[in-house]
Every structure is written in C-alpha cells, then in structure tokens.
C-alpha positions as a Markdown table, in Angstrom:
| # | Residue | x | y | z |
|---|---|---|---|---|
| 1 | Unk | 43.2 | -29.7 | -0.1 |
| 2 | Unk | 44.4 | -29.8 | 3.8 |
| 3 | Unk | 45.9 | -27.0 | 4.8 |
| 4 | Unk | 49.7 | -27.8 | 4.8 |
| 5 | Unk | 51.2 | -27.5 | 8.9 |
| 6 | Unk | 47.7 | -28.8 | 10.4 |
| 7 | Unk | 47.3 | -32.1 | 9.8 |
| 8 | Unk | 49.2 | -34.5 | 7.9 |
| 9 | Unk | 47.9 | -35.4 | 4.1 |
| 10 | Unk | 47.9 | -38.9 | 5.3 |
| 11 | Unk | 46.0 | -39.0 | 8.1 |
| 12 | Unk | 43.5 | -36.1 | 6.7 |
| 13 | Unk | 43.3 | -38.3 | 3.4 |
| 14 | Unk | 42.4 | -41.5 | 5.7 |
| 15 | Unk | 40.1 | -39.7 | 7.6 |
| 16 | Unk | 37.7 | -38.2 | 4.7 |
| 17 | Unk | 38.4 | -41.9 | 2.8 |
| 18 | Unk | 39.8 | -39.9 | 0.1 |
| 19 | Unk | 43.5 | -40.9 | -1.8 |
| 20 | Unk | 46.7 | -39.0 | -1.4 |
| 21 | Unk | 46.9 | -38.6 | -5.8 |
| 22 | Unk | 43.7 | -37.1 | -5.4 |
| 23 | Unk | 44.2 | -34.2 | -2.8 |
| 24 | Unk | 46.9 | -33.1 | -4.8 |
| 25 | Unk | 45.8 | -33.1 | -8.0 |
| 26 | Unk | 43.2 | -30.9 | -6.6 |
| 27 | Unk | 45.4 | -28.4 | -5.4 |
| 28 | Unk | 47.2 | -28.4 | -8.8 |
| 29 | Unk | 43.7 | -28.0 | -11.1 |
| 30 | Unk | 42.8 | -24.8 | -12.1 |
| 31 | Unk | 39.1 | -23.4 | -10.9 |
| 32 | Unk | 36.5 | -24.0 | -12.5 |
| 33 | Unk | 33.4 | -22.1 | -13.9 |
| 34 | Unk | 31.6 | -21.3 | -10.4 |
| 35 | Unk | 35.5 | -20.5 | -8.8 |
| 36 | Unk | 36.7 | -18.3 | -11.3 |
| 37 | Unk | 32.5 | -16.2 | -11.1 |
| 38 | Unk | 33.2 | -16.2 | -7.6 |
| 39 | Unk | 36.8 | -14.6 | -8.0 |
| 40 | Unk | 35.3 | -11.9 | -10.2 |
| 41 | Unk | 32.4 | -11.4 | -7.7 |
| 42 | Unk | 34.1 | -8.7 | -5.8 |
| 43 | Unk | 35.7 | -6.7 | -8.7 |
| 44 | Unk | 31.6 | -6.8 | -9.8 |
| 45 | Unk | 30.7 | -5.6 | -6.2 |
| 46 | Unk | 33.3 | -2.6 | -6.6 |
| 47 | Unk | 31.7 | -1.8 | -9.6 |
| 48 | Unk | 28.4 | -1.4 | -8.5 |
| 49 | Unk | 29.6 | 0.4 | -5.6 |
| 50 | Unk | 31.2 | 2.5 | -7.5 |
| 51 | Unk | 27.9 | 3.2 | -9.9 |
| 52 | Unk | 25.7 | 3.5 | -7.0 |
| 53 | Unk | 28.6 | 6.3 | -5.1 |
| 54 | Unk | 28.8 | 4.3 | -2.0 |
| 55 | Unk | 25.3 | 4.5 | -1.0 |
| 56 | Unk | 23.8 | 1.1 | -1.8 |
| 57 | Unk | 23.5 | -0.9 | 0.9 |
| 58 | Unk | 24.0 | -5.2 | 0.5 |
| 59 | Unk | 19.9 | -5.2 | -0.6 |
| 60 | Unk | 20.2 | -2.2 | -3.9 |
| 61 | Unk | 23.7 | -3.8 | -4.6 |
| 62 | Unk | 22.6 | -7.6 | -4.9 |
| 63 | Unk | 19.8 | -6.1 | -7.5 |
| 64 | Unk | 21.3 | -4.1 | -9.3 |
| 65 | Unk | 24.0 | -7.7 | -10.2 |
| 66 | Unk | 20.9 | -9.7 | -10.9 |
| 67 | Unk | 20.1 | -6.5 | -13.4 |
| 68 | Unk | 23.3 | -7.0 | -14.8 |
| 69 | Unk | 22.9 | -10.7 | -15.2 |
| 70 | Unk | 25.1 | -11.5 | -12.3 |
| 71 | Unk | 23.5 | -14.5 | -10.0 |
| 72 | Unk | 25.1 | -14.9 | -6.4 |
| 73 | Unk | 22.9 | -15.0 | -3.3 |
| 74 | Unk | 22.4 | -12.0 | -1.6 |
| 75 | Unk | 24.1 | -13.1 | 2.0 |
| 76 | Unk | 27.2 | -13.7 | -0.4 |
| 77 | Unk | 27.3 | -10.3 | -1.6 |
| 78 | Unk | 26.5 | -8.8 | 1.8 |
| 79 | Unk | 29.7 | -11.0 | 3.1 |
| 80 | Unk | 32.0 | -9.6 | 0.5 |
| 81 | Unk | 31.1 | -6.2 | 1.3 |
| 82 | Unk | 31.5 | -6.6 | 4.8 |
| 83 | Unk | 34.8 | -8.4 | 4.4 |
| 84 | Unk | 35.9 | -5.5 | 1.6 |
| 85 | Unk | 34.8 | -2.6 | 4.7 |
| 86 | Unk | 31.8 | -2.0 | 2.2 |
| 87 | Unk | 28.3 | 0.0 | 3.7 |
| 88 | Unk | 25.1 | 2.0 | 2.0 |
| 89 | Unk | 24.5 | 5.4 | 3.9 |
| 90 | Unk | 21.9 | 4.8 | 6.8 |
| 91 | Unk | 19.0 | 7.2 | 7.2 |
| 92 | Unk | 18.8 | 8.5 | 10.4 |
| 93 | Unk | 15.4 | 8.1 | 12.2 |
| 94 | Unk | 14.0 | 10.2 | 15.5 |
| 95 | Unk | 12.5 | 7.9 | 17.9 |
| 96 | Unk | 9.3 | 9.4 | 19.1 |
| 97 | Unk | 8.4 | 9.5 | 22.5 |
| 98 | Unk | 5.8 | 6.5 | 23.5 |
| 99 | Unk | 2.0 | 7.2 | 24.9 |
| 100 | Unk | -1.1 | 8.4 | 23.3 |
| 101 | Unk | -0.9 | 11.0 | 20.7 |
| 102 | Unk | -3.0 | 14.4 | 21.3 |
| 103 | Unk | -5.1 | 15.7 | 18.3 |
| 104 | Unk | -4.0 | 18.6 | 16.7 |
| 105 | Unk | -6.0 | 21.3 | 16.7 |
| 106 | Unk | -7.3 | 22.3 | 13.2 |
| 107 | Unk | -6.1 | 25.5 | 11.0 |
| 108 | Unk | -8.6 | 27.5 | 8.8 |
| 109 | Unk | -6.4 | 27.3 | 6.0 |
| 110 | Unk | -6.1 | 24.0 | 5.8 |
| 111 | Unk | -6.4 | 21.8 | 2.6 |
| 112 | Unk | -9.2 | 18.7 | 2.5 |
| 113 | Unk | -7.2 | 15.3 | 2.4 |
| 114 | Unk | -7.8 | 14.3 | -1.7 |
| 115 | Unk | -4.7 | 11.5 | -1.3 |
| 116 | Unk | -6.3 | 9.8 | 2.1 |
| 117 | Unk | -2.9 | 7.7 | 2.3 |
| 118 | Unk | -3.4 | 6.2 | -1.1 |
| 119 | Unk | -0.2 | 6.1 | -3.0 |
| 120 | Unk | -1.2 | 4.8 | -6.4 |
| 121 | Unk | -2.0 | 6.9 | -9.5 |
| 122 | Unk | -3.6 | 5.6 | -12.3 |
| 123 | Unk | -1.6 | 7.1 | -14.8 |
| 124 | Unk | 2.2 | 9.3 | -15.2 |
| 125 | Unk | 0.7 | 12.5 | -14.0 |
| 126 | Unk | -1.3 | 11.6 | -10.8 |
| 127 | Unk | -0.7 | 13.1 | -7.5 |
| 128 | Unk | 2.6 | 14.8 | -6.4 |
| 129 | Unk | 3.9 | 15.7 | -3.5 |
| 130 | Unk | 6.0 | 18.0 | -2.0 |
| 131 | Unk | 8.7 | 18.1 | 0.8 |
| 132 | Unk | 11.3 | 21.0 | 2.0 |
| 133 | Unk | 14.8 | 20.3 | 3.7 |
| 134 | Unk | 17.8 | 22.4 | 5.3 |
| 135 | Unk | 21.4 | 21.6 | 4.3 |
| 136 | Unk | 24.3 | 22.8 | 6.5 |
| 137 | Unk | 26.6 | 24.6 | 4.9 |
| 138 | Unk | 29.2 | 27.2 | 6.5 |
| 139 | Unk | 27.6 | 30.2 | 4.6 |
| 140 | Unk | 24.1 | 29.3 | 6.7 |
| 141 | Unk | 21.5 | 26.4 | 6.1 |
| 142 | Unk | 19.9 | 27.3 | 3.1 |
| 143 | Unk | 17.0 | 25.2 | 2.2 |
| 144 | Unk | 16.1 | 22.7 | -0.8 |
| 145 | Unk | 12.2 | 22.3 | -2.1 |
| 146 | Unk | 11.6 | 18.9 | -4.1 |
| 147 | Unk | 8.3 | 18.2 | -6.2 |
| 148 | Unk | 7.8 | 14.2 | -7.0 |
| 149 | Unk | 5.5 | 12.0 | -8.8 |
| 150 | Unk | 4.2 | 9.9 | -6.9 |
| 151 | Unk | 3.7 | 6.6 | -9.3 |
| 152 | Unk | 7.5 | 7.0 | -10.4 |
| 153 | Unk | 8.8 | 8.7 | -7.7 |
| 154 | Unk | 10.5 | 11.1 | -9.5 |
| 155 | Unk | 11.7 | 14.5 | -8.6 |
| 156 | Unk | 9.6 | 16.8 | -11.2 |
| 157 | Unk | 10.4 | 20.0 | -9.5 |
| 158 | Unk | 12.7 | 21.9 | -7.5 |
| 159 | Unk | 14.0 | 25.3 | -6.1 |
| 160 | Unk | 16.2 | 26.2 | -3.5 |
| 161 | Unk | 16.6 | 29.6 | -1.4 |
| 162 | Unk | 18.4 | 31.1 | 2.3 |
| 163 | Unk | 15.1 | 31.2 | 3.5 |
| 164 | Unk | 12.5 | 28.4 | 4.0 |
| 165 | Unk | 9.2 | 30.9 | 2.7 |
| 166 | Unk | 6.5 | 30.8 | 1.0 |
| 167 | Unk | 8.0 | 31.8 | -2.0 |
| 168 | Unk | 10.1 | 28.4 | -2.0 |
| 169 | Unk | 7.3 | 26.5 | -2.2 |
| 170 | Unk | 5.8 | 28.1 | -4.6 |
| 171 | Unk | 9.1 | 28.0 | -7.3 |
| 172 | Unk | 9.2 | 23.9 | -6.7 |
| 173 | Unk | 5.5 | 23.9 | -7.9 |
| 174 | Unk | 6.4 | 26.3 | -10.6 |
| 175 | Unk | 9.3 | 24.1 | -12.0 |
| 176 | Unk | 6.9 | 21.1 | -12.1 |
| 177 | Unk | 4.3 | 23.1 | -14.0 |
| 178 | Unk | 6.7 | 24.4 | -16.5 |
| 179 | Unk | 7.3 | 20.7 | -17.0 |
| 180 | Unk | 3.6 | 19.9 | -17.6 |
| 181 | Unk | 3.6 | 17.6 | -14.0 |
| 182 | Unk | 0.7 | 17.9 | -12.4 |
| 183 | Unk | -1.5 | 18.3 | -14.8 |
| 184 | Unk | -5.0 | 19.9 | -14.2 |
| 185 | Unk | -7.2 | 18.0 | -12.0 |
| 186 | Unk | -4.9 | 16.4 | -9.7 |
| 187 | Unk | -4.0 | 16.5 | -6.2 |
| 188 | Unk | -0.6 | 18.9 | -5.0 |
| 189 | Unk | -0.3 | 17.0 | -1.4 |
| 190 | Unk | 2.3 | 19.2 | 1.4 |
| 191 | Unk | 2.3 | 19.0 | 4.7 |
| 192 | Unk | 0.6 | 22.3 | 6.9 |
| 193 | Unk | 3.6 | 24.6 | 7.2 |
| 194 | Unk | 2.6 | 28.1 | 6.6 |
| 195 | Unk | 5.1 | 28.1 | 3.1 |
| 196 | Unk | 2.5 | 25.5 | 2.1 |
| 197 | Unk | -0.4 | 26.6 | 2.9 |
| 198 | Unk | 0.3 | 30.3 | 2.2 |
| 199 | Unk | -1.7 | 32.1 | -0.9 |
| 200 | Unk | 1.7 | 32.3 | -3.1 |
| 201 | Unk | 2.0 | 28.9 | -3.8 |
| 202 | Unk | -1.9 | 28.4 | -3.4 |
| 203 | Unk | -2.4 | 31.0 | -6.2 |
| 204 | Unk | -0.1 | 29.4 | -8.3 |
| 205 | Unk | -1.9 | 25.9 | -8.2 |
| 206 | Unk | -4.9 | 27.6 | -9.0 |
| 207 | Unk | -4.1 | 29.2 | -12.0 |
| 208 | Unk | -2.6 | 25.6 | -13.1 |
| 209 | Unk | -5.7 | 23.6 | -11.9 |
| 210 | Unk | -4.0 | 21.8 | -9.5 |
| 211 | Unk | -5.7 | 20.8 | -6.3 |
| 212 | Unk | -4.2 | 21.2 | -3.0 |
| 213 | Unk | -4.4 | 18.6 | -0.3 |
| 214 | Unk | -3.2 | 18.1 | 3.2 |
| 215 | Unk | -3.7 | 15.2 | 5.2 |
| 216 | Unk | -3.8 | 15.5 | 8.9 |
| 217 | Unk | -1.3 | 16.8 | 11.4 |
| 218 | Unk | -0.7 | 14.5 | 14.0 |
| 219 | Unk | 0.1 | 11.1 | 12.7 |
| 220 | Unk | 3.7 | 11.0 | 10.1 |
| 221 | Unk | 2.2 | 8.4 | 8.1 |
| 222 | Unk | 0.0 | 10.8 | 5.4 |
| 223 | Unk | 3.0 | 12.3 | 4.0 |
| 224 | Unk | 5.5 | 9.0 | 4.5 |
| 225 | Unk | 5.9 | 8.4 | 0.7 |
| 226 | Unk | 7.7 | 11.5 | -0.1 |
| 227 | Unk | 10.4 | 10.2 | 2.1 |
| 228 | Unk | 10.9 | 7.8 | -0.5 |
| 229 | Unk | 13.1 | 11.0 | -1.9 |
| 230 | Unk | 13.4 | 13.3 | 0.8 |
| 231 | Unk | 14.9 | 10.6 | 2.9 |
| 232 | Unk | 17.8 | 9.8 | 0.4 |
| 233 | Unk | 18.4 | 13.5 | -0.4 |
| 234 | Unk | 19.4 | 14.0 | 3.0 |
| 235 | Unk | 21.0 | 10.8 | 3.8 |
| 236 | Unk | 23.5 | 10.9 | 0.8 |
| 237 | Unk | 23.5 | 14.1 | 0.0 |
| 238 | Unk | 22.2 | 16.9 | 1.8 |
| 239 | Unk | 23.3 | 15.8 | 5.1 |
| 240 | Unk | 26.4 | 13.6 | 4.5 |
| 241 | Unk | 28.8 | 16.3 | 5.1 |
| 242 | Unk | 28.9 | 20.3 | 5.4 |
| 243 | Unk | 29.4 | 22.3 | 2.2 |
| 244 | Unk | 31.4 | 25.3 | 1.9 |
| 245 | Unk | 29.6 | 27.2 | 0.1 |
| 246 | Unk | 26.0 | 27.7 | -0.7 |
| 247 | Unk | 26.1 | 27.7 | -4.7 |
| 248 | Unk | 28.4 | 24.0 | -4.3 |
| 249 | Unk | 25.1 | 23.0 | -1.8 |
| 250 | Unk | 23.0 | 23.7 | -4.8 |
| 251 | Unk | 24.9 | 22.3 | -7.4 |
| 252 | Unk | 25.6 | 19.0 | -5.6 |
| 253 | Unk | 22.2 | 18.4 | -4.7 |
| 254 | Unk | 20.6 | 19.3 | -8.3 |
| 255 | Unk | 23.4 | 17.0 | -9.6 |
| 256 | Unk | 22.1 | 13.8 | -7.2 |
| 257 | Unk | 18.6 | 14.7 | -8.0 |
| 258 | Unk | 18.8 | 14.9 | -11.6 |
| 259 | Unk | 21.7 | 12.6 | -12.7 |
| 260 | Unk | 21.3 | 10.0 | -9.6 |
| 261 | Unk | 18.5 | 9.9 | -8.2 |
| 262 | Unk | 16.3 | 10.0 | -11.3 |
| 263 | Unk | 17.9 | 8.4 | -13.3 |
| 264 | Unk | 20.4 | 5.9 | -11.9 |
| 265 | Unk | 18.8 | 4.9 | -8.2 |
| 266 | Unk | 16.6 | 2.2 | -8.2 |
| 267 | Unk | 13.7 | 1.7 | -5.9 |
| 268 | Unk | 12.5 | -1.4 | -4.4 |
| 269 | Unk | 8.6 | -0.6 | -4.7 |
| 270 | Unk | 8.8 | -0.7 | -8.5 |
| 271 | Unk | 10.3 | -3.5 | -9.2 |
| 272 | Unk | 14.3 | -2.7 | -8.6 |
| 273 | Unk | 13.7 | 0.2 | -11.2 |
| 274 | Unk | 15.1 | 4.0 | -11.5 |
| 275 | Unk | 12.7 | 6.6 | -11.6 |
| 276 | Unk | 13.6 | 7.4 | -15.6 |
| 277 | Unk | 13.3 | 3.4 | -16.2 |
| 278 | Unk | 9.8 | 3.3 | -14.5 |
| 279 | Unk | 8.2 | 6.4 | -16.6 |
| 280 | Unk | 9.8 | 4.9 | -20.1 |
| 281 | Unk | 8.0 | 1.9 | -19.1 |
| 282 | Unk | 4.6 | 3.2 | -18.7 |
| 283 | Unk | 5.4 | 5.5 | -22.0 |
| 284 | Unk | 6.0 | 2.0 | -23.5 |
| 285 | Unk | 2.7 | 0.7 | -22.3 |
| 286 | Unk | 0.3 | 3.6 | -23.0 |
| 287 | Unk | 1.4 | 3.1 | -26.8 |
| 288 | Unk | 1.3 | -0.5 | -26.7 |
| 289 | Unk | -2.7 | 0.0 | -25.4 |
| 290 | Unk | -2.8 | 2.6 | -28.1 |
| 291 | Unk | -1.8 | 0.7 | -30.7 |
C-alpha cells in the first residue's frame, strides 16, 4: 500500500494500473504465511545468538536455522543482524611481513613429519595435535594447553599452569591418554617449542605408544588445523576480555571447551556439525559396518 503523505492513492493507483478497493483492502488483510515466518525471523535470530553466546557470525547463524528447520537466505539473516547491531567475534590475524622466507635452521631434537599436512584420519582416534595459549588475566598470564582430534576436532585433552613448561605439555597429553585418545600407533603432532620437544612429555608418549611428529619451522601452514580450536579459544574466550582472577581464567575456558565448544559449536569442515555430533556419528557408522 502507498505510503500515506507521498503520493496520493489516486495517482499511485493509476500509475501501477491497480484499483483504489484494492490498495486498501491490502492494507487491511492480515499477513500471510511467508509475512508472519518473516516476523518471527528475528526473535529466531536472537535465539540462536543467544545459543551460540554472541559469537556466531551471519555464516554459523544462517546454519544452525537451516538445522532447526528454519529456511531464509543467508543475506537475509545477515541483514537482520546488521539491522538488530548483531556480530560473531573476529579472530584477529598478524599480517606477516612480505619477501622470501629464510629456512630455519634444523634442531637435534626435532620430531620426523608423520602428518606431512594431511588432515584426515581414517578412523576416531587418528592423529592429534596439540597447541598452547596465554590468557591475560590481572594475577599474570597463565597459560592453557589443548589436545584435539583431529577428524572431529575435538578438544581431548587439557591442562593449564602460571608457566608455559614442559610440564604443561606433558599434563594435556596425559589427560588425552587417560581418555584412551591417541591410542598406540598414532601420530602426537606440536609445534618445535622446547615444552614440546622436551623429554617430559616425550617420555610420556612413549610409554603410551604415541608417536611424535613435528612438521617444519618456517612455513605456518603444518600446524594450521589446530587453529580450527586454538583460534576460537582465544577469540571468544581466552582473549575477549581480562579475568580477575586466575582460577575464574581456568574455569571459564574449561567451561567453553567442554560445554561449547565440544559440544554446541558447529564447524563448517564437517558438515555444520559440533564436535560431539561428528564422533556420535562415526560411533553410529562403525556399528552400522559392524552389523
């Protein structure tokens, strides 16, 4: 219906060869089954939002309604969003200066590269891999150690200490033992910090069977999946805002990894699936194919 003060009905009605009766009866008929979806739309949005603690972003937020049963298009849900002051948390990324890149020069203690950039396993307990943060906090920056699989991309193990040693390394790896992930025979990858590649945690893998790997040092790419959970760790958690306290830094961030981020955040790779979603999938599969 035209907008009443702009134009007169007449004239508007004349113009678009449509009658006077209609316009108004129009503006008198309730909406119908595509208006009143699209009025709900943005109470959906909310919810989501709401579910997903303000970090999903227009992309995570249009899947998660398509999960739900919920069809818009995706610019329509990144509009409303927009309109409603709606954003995800964005990673932050160093830019890294341009020109050729020097080789590294190579260390003694150094792991052979069993991964080699592949990040497929062929079944639940294939490689894992391992990262270490800092978290401000205004009792000092004490430091987080994650463990995750890399087919489900969930976090298997954890620890978390004041210092960034070996010994923090080492309880991660322990944690994901204890929970029978890896299992003997397959690869531990880490990058080539001394906590890494110190005989603590080395010692530890061995007893377990597990088999270290390291790729090389130069190029960011051999170690890129694990920021697949080290990146949203410290984008919506660890880094989003300084703690008080060390014990709250610990509790918050083993309450996003193990009631969020396993369980409730879904990744794009697999499908628009959680971590916990992914694993009782292929628990579903193995006994189908056993069957």
């Amino acid at each position: 219906m035209p907008s009443e003060g702009a134009w007169p009905v007449a004239e508007t009605c004349s113009a678009l060869k449509a009658t006077r009766q209609g316009c108004y009866a129009r503006g008198r008929r309730p909406p119908g089954a595509r208006g009143r979806r699209g009025a709900e739309l943005p109470a959906k949005i909310s919810e989501v939002c709401a579910a997903g603690r303000g970090v999903h972003g227009a992309p995570k937020v249009f899947a998660e309604l398509g999960r739900a049963g919920v069809r818009t298009p995706r610019k329509r849900v990144a509009r409303l969003m927009r309109e409603n002051g709606r954003a995800g948390t964005a990673r932050g990324c160093a830019r890294r200066p341009k020109g050729e890149r020097k080789a590294a020069a190579p260390q003694a203690d150094a792991a052979p590269d069993l991964v080699r950039r592949d990040f497929s396993a062929d079944g639940p307990d294939g490689a894992r891999f391992a990262g270490i943060t800092c978290v401000r906090t205004r009792q000092g920056r004490p430091c987080p150690a994650v463990v995750m699989d890399i087919r489900s991309r969930m976090a298997v193990g954890r620890s978390m200490s004041d210092r960034m040693g070996a010994g923090l390394a080492g309880d991660a790896l322990k944690t994901a033992i204890a929970r029978g992930r890896p299992g003997k025979g397959r690869a531990h990858r880490s990058d080539h910090g001394s906590r890494c590649a110190s005989p603590l945690p080395g010692g530890t893998m061995r007893d377990a069977g597990v088999e270290p790997s390291m790729g090389s040092i130069s190029p960011p790419w051999g170690n890129a999946a694990m920021e697949s959970l080290m990146g949203p760790i410290k984008a919506e958690c660890a880094h989003a805002r300084t703690f008080e306290a060390r014990e709250q830094a610990s509790l918050e961030i083993f309450e996003y990894i193990e009631a969020f981020y396993n369980r409730v955040r879904i990744h794009s790779a697999p499908g628009n699936l959680s971590p916990a979603e992914l694993e009782a999938r292929h628990r579903e599969g193995a006994a189908l194919n056993a069957a």
